[in-house]
Residue frames as qw, qx, qy, qz and C-alpha x, y, z in Angstrom:
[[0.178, 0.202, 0.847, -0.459, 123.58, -75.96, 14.21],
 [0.169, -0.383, -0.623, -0.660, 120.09, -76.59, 12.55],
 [0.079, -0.213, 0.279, -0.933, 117.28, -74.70, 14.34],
 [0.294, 0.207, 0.777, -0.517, 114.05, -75.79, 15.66],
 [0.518, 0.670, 0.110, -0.520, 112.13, -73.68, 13.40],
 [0.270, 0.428, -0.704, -0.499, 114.34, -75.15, 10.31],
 [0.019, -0.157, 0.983, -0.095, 113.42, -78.64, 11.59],
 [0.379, 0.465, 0.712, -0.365, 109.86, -78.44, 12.45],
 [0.362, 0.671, -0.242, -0.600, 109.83, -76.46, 8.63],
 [0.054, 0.375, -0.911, -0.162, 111.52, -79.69, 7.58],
 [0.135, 0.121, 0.975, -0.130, 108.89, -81.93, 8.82],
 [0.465, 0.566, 0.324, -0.598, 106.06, -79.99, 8.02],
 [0.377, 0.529, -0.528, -0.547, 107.54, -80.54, 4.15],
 [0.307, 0.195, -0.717, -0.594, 107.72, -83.92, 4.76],
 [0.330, 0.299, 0.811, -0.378, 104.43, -84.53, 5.70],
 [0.558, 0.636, 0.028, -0.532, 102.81, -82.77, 2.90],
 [0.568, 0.497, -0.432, -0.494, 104.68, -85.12, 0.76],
 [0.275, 0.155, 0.935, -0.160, 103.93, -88.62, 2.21],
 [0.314, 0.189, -0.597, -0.713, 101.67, -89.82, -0.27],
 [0.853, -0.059, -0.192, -0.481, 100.98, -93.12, 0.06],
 [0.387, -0.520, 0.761, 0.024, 101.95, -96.71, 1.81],
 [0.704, 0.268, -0.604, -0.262, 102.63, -99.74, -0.24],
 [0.779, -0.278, 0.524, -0.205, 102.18, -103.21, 1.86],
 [0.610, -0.105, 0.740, 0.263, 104.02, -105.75, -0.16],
 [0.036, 0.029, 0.389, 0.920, 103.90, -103.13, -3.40],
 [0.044, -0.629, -0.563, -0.534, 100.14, -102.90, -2.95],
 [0.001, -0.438, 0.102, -0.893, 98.58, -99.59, -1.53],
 [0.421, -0.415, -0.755, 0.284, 97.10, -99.50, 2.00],
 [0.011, 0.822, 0.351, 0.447, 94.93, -97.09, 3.11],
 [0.058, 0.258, -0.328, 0.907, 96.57, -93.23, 5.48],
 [0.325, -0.625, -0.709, 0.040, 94.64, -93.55, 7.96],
 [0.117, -0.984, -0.057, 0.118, 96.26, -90.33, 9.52],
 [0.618, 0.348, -0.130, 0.692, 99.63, -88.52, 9.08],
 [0.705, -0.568, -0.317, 0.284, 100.44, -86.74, 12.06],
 [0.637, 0.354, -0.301, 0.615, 103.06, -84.12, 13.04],
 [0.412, -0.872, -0.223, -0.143, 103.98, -82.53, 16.17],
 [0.283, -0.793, 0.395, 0.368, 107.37, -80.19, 16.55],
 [0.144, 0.674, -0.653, -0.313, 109.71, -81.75, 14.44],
 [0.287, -0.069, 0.955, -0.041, 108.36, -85.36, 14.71],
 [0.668, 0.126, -0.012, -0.733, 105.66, -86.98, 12.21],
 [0.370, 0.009, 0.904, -0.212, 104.01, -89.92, 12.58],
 [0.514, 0.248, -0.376, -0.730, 102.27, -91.70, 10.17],
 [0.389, -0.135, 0.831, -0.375, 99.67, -94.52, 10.62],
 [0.446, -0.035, -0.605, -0.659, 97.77, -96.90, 8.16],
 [0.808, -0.045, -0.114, -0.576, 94.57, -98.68, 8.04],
 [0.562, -0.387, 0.714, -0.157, 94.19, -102.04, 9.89],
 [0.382, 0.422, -0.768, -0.294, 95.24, -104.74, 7.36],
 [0.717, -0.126, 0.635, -0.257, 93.53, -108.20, 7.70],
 [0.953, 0.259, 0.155, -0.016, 94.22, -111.51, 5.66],
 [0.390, 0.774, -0.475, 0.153, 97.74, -110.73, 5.26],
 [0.961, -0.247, 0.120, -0.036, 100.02, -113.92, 5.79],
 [0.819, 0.043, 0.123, 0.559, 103.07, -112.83, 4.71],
 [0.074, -0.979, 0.046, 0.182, 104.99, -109.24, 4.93],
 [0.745, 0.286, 0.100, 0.594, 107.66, -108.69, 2.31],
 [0.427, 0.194, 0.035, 0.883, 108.15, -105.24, 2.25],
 [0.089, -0.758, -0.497, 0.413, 106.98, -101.70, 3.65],
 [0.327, 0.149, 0.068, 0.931, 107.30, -98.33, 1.69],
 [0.048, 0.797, 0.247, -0.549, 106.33, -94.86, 2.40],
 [0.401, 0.476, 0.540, 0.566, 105.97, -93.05, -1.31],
 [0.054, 0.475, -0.003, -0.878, 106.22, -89.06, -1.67],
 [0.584, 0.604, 0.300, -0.451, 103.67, -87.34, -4.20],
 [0.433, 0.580, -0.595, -0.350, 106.50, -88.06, -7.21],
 [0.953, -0.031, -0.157, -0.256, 105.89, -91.71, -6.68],
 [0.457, 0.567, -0.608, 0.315, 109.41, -91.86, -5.21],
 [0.812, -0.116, -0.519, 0.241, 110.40, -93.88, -2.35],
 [0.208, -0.855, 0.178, -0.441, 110.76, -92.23, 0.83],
 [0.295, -0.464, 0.780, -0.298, 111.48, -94.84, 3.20],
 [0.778, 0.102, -0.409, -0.466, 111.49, -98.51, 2.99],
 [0.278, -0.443, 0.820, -0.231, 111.73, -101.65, 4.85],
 [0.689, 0.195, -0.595, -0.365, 112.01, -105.17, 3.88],
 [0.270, -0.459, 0.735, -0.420, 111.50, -108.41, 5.72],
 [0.443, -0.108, -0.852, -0.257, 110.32, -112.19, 5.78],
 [0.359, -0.135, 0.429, -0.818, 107.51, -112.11, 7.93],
 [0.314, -0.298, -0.885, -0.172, 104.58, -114.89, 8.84],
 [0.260, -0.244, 0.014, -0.934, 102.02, -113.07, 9.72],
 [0.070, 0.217, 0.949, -0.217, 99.12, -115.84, 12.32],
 [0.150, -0.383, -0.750, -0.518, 96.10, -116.28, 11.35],
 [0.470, -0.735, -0.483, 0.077, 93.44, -113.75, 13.11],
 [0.336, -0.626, -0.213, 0.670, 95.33, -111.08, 13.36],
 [0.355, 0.884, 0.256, 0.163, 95.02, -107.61, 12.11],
 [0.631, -0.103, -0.045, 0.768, 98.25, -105.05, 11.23],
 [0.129, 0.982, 0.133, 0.039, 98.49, -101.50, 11.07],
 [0.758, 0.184, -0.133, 0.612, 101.53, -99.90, 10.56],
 [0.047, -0.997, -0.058, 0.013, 103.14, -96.66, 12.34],
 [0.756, 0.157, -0.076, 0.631, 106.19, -94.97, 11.33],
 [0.422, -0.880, -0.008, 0.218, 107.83, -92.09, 13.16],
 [0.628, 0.463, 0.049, 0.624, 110.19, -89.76, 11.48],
 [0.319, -0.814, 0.066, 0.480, 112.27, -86.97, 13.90],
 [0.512, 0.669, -0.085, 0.532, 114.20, -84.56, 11.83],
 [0.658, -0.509, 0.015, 0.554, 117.67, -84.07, 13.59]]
């Protein structure tokens, strides 16, 4: 069984290495990065003129891919995005 303390030790690691997000490979600005027990939450800058959403990544401080999600999105005119992702270590 992993322990509370291992977990929230876990998440506290990766928050310190969330870097940066990429919005269709370009960078968008951390607005915060979040963590509270074992849970961290990470939330970017609102995003306007974007009409199309290919892809989402979350980038650690070795420019490596942490997490990533892809999709064909149309994106209506007038609207602003922000992204939040939520990571629980189990």
């Amino acid at each position: 069984m992993i322990t509370q303390v291992y977990r929230e030790r876990t998440a506290a690691d990766l928050k310190n290495r969330i870097s940066k997000v990429l919005l269709n490979g370009k960078e968008t600005k951390i607005v915060e990065i979040t963590i509270q027990g074992a849970v961290v939450t990470v939330l970017t800058h609102r995003e306007e003129d974007i009409k199309h959403i290919e892809s989402v990544q979350i980038i650690d401080e070795q420019n490596n891919v942490i997490t990533e999600r892809t999709t064909d999105l149309d994106v209506s005119n007038n609207r602003t995005l922000d992204f939040r992702f939520t990571f629980e270590v189990v």
